[in-house]
C-alpha positions as CSV (number, residue, x, y, z in Angstrom):
1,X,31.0,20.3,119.9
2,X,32.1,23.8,120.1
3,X,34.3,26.1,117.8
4,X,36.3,29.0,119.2
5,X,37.3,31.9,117.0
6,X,39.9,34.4,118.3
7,X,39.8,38.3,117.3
8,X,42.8,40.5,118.2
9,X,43.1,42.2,121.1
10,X,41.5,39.7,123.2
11,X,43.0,41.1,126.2
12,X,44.3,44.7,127.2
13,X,45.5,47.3,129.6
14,X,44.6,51.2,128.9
15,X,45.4,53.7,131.6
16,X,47.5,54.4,134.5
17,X,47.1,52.7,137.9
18,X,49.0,50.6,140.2
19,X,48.9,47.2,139.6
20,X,49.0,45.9,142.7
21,X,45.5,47.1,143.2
22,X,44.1,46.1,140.4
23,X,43.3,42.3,138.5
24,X,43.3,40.9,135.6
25,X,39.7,39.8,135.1
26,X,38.0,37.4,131.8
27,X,34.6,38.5,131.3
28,X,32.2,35.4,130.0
29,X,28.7,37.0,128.2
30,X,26.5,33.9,127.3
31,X,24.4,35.1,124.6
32,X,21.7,33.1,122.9
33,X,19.3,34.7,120.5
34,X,20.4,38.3,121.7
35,X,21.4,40.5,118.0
36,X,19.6,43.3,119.0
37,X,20.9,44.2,122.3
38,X,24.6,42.1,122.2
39,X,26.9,45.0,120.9
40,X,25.6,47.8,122.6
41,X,26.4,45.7,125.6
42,X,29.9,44.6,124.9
43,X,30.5,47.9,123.4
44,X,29.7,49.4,127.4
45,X,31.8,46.4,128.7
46,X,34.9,47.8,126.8
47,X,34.3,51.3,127.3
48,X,34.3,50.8,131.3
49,X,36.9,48.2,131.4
50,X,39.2,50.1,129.2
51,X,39.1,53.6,131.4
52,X,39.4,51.2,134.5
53,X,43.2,50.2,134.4
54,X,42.0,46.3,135.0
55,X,43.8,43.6,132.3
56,X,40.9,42.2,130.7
57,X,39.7,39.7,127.8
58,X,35.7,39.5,126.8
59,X,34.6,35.8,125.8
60,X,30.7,35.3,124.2
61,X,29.7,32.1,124.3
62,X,27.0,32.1,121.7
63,X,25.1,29.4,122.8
64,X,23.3,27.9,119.6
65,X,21.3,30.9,118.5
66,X,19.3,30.7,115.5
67,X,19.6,34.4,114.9
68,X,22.6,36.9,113.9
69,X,23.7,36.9,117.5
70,X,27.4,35.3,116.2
71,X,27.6,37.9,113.1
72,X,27.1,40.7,115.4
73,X,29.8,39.3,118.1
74,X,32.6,39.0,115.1
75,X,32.4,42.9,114.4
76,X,32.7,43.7,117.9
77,X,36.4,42.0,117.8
78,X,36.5,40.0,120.7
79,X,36.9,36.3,120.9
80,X,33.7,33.9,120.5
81,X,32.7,30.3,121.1
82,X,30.4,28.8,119.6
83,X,28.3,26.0,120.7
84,X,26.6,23.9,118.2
85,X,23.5,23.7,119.6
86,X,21.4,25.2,122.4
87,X,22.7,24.0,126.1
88,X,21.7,26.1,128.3
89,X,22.7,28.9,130.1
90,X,24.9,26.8,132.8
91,X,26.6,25.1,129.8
92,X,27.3,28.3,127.7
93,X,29.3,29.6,131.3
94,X,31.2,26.7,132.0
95,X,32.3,26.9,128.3
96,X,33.0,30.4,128.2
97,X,35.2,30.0,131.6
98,X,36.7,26.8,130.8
99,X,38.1,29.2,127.7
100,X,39.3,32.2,130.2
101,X,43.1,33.3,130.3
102,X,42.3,34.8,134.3
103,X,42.3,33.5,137.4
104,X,39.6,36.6,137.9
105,X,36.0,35.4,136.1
106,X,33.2,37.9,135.7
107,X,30.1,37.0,134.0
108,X,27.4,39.2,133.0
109,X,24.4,38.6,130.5
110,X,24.1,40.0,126.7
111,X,20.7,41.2,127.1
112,X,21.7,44.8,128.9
113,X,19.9,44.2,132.1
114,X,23.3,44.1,133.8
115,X,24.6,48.3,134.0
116,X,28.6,46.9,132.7
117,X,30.0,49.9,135.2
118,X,29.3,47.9,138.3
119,X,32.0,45.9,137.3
120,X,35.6,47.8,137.9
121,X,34.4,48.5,141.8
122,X,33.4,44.8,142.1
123,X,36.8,43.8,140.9
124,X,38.5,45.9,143.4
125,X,36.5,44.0,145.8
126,X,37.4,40.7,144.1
127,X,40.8,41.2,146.2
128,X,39.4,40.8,149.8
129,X,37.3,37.9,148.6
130,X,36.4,34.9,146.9
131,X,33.3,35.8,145.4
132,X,31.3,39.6,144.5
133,X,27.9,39.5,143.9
134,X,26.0,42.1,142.2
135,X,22.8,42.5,144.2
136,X,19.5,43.7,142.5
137,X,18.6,45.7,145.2
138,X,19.6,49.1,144.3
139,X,16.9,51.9,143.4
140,X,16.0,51.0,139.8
141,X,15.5,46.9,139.9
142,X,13.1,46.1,137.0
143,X,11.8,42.8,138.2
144,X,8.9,41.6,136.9
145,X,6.0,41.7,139.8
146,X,5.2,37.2,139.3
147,X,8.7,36.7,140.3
148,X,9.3,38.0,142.8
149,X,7.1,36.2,145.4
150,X,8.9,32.8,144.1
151,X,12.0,34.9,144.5
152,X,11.8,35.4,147.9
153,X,10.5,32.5,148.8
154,X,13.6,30.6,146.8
155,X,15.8,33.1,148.9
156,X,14.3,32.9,152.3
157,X,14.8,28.8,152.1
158,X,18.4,29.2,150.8
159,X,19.2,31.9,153.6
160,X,17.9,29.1,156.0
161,X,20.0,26.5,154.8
162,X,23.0,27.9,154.8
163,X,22.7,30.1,158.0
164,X,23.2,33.2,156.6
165,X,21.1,36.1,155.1
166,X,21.5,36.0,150.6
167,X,20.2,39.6,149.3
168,X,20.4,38.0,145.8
169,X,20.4,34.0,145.4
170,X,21.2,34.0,141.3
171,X,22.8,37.6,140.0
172,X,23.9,37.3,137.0
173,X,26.8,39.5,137.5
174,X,29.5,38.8,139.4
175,X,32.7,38.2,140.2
176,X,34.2,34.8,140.9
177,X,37.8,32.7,141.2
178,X,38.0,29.8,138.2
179,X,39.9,27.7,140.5
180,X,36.1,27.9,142.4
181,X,34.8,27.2,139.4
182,X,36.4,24.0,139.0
183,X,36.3,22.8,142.0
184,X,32.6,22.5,142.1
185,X,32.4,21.9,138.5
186,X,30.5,18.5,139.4
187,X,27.8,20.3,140.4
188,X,27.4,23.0,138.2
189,X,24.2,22.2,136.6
190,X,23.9,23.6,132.5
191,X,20.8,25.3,132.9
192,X,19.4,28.6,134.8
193,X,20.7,27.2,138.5
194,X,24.5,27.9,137.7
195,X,24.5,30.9,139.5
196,X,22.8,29.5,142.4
197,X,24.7,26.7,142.8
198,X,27.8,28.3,142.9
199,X,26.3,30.6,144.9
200,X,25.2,27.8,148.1
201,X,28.4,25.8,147.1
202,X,30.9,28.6,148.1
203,X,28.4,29.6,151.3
204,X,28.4,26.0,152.3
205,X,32.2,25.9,152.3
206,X,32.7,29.1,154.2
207,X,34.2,31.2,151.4
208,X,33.8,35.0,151.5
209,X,31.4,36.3,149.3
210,X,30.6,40.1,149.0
211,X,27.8,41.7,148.0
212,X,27.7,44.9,145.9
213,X,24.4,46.6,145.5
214,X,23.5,46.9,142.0
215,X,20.7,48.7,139.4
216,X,18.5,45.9,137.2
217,X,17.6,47.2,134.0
218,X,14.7,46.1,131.9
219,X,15.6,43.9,129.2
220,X,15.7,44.0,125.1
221,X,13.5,41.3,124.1
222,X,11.9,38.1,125.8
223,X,12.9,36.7,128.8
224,X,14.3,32.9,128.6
225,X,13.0,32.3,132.5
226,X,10.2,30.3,132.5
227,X,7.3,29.4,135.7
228,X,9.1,26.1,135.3
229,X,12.3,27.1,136.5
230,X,11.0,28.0,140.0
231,X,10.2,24.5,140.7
232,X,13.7,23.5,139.5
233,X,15.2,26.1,141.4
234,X,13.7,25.0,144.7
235,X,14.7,21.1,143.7
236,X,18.4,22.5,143.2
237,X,18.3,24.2,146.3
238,X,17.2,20.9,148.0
239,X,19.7,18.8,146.6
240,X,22.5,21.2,147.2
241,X,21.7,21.5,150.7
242,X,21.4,17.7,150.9
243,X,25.2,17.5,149.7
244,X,26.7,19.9,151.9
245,X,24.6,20.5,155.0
246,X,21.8,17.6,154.8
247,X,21.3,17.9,158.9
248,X,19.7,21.3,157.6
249,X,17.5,19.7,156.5
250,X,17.0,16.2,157.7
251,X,16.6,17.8,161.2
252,X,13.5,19.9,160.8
253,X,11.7,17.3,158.6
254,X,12.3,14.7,161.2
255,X,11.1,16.7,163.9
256,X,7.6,17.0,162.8
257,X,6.3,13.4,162.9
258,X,8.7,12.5,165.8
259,X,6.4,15.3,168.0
260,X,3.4,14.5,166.6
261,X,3.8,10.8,167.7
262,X,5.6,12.2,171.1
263,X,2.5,14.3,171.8
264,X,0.2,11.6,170.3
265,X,1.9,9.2,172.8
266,X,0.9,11.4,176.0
267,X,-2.2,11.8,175.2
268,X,-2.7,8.0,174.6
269,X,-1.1,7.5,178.2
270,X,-3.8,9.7,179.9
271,X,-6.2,7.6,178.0
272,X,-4.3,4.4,178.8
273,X,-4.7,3.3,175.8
274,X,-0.9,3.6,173.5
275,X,-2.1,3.6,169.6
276,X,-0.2,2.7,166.7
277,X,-0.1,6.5,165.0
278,X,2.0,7.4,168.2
279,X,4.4,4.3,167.7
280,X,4.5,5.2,163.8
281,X,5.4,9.2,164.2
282,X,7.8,8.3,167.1
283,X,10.0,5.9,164.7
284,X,9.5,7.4,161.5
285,X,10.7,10.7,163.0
286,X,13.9,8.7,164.7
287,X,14.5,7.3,160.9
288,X,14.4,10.4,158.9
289,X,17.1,11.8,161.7
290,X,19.5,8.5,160.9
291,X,18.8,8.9,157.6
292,X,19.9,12.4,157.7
293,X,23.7,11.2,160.2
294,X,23.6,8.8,157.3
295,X,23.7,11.6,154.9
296,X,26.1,13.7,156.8
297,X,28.5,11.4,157.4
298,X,28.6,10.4,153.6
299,X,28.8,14.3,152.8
300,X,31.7,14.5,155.0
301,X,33.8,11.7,153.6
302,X,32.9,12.9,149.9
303,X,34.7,16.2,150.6
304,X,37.5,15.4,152.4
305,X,38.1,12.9,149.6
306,X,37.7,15.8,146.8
307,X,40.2,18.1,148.8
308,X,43.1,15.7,148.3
């Protein structure tokens, strides 16, 4: 259950530009647990948006804090759902965008790692594209030095699958199209992945995403990322790949016993002498590959069926 409260002047337009270049943009800040830091950053979200000439509305989804995170929201005056209880991160975005007036979504987090003047030039790019994704490789990323290794890993194996090279797998700033949104909605998991889903959904599908290099500030409290997550991360990846592109995968994992038992099998004919463990790798490798058609083909149908 969630309750929406409404301040005034949810949406605006201060200065002079032309509005054919410009968009009119909702901006979804998940929050949970963030009082000390949550004003200052909506406060720098309004200051840049309003000098920018861009339409906008700000939405904070407060999602279950147990702290003063809603009290200090209300005397910001924008508009504020509340979630009853904690969901996640992927929850509190599909809430907040499920809410949004705009065809034009940007989302950015409460905490102030996220600089809020990256956003006008990313919207200007929002109109050659379907996705812009803040990239934390500008000159002052503040990542902490245990991620990173998992983060690379999680983004060399992503890069893989979808055939492309991803400076940053799961920004928290960017800028997206709700109709997107919704049309992978299903997949959309409520925790930390949201961002990377959407991110190998819309590469899997060919849609042009642009990335925009960005600064990573350290942030105002403790982090909500957990060792955990990496696992889940790399599951998510898996399982996304599976649904679009499962050859990607099926193909090199059914490869490896299929030449072992090939080579196995050559060396068994020199001895004269053909051994079960050739016989094994040969088939299993031929059955992970059907599985993987199987897979494919079943992908396939699913999407065509989902377009209509």
């Amino acid at each position: 259950m969630q309750s929406i409260q409404s301040q005034p002047a949810a949406e605006e337009r201060i200065g002079k530009s032309d509005p054919a270049e410009k968009v009119a943009a909702s901006i979804v800040v998940p929050a949970f647990n963030e009082e000390t830091s949550i004003r200052m950053q909506l406060e720098a979200i309004r200051q840049v948006l309003a000098t920018s000439g861009h339409a906008f509305e700000i939405i904070v989804v407060d999602d279950g804090s147990t702290d003063h995170t809603a009290e200090e929201v209300e005397r910001c005056g924008v508009r504020l759902v509340r979630l009853a209880h904690n969901r996640g991160y992927g929850a509190a975005l599909k809430a907040g965008i499920a809410c949004a007036a705009n065809e034009w979504i940007v989302i950015i987090d409460a905490d102030g790692t996220y600089p809020a003047e990256f956003i006008p030039p990313m919207l200007e790019e929002a109109l050659n594209c379907d996705m812009v994704v803040g990239a934390r490789v500008g000159k002052n990323v503040n990542i902490p030095l245990l991620r990173q290794p998992a983060k690379w890993i999680l983004r060399r194996l992503a890069s893989y699958l979808v055939q492309q090279p991803i400076p940053d797998l799961n920004s928290g700033l960017r800028v997206m199209r709700k109709s997107l949104v919704e049309r992978f909605q299903h997949l959309l998991p409520s925790g930390f992945s949201f961002t990377t889903t959407i991110t190998l959904a819309l590469l899997s599908n060919d849609c042009r995403i642009h990335y925009v290099p960005i600064e990573y500030r350290r942030r105002g409290g403790s982090s909500k990322i957990r060792a955990a997550h990496a696992y889940q991360f790399l599951l998510l990846i898996l399982r996304t790949m599976v649904y679009f592109n499962p050859l990607r995968i099926f193909l090199p994992l059914g490869a490896v016993p299929f030449f072992l038992g090939f080579g196995k099998l050559i060396y068994d004919l020199v001895q004269r002498n053909i051994t079960d463990s050739a016989v094994m790798g040969i088939l299993a490798g031929i059955i992970i590959w059907a599985v993987g058609l199987l897979a494919d083909q079943i992908s396939r149908v699913s999407m065509v069926a989902r377009s209509k």
